[in-house]
C-alpha positions as CSV (number, residue, x, y, z in Angstrom):
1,X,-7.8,115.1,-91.1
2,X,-6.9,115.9,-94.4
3,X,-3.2,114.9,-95.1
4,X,-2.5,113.0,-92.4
5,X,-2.1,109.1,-92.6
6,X,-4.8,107.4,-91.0
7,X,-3.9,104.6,-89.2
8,X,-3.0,102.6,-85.6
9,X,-5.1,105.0,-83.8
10,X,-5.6,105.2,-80.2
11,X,-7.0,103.9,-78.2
12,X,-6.1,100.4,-79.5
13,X,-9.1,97.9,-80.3
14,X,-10.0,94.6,-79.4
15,X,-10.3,92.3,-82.3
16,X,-12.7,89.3,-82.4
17,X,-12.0,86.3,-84.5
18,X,-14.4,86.1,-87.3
19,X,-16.7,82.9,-87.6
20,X,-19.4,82.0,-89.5
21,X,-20.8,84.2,-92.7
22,X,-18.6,87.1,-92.1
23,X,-15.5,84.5,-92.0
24,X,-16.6,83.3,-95.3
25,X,-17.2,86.5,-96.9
26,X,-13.9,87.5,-95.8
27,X,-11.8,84.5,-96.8
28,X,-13.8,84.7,-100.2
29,X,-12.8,88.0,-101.0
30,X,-10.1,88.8,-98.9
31,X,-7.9,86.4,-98.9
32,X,-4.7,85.5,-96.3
33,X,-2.5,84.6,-99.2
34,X,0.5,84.9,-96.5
35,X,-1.0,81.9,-94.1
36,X,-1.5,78.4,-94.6
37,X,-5.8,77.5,-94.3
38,X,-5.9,76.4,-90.6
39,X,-3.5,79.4,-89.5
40,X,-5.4,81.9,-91.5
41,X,-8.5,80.6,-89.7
42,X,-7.5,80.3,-86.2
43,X,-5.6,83.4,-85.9
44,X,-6.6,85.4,-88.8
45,X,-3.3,87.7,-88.9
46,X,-4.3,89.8,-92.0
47,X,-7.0,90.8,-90.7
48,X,-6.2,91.7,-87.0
49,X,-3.5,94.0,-89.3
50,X,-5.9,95.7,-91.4
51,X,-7.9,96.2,-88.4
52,X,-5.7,97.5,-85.7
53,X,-4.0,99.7,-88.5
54,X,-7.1,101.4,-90.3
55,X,-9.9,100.4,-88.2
56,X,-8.6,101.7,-85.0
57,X,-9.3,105.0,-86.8
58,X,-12.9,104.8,-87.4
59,X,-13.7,102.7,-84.3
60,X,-16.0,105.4,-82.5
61,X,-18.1,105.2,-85.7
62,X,-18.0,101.5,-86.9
63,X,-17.2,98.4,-84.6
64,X,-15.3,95.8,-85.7
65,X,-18.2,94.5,-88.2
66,X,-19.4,97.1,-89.9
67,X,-15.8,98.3,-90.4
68,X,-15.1,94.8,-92.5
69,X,-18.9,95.1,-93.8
70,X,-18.0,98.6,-95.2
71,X,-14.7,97.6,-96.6
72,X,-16.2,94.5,-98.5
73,X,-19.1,96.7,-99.9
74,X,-16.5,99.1,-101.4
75,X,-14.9,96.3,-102.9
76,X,-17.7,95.6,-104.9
77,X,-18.7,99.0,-105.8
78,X,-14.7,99.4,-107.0
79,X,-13.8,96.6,-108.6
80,X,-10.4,98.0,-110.0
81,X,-9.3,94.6,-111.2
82,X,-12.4,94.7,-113.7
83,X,-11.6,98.3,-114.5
84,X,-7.9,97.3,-115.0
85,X,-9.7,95.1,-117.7
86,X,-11.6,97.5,-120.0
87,X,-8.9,99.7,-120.1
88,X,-7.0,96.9,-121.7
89,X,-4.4,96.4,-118.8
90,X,-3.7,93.5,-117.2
91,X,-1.3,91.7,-114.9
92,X,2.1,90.7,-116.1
93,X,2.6,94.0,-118.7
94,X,3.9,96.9,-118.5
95,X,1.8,100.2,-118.2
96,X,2.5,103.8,-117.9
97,X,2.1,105.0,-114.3
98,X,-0.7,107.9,-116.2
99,X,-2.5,104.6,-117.4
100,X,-3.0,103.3,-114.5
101,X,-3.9,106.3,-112.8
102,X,-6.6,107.1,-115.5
103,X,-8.2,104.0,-115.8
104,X,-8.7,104.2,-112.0
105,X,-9.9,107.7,-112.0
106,X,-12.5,106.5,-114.5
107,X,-14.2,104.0,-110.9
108,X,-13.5,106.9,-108.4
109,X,-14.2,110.1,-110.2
110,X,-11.6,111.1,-108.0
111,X,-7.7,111.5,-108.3
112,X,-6.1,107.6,-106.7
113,X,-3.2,108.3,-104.4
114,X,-1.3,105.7,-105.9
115,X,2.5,104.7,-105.6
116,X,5.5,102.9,-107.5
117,X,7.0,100.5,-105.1
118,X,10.9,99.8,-106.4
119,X,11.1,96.5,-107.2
120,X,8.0,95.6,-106.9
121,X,7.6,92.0,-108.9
């Protein structure tokens, strides 16, 4: 639905810890900063987040695998840290907010809804 906020849709899904390959691909590429190794692997809280708040959207087309399948896929098709990059920005500098949305445009072809947090580190 176009502008509407996608997310914690009903009716609520049942998440499944991850094991195996898809646990590695996940903790490779993304990562539970937030949790210590054993906690991120036992209860895997980031992800259960992600999942009940986006997936739950999308869950009468993808199940709980090809929703994190899908998501890691786009992260290799748009790798914006790499874009970041050859636009010659990188973390720990400042940037115009028009920078950074142009550099991104240049991955998407498409206008990023992006946002300045306040105080953002």
């Amino acid at each position: 639905k176009e502008g509407t906020v996608l997310q914690k849709c009903k009716p609520k899904p049942k998440y499944v810890n991850f094991k195996e390959k898809m646990f590695d691909d996940l903790d490779k590429n993304w990562i539970q900063l937030k949790y210590d190794e054993y906690y991120g692997e036992k209860e895997q809280p980031f992800w259960i987040y992600q999942y009940l708040k986006h997936g739950s959207c999308c869950q009468k087309m993808y199940n709980q695998n090809t929703y994190f399948s899908l998501a890691l896929r786009l992260k290799e098709r748009f790798d914006f840290l790499r874009t970041l990059q050859i636009h010659k920005i990188f973390p720990g500098s400042s940037y115009t907010f028009k920078d950074i949305f142009d550099a991104i445009k240049t991955a998407t072809q498409m206008d990023p809804d992006l946002k300045c947090t306040k105080g953002a580190p």
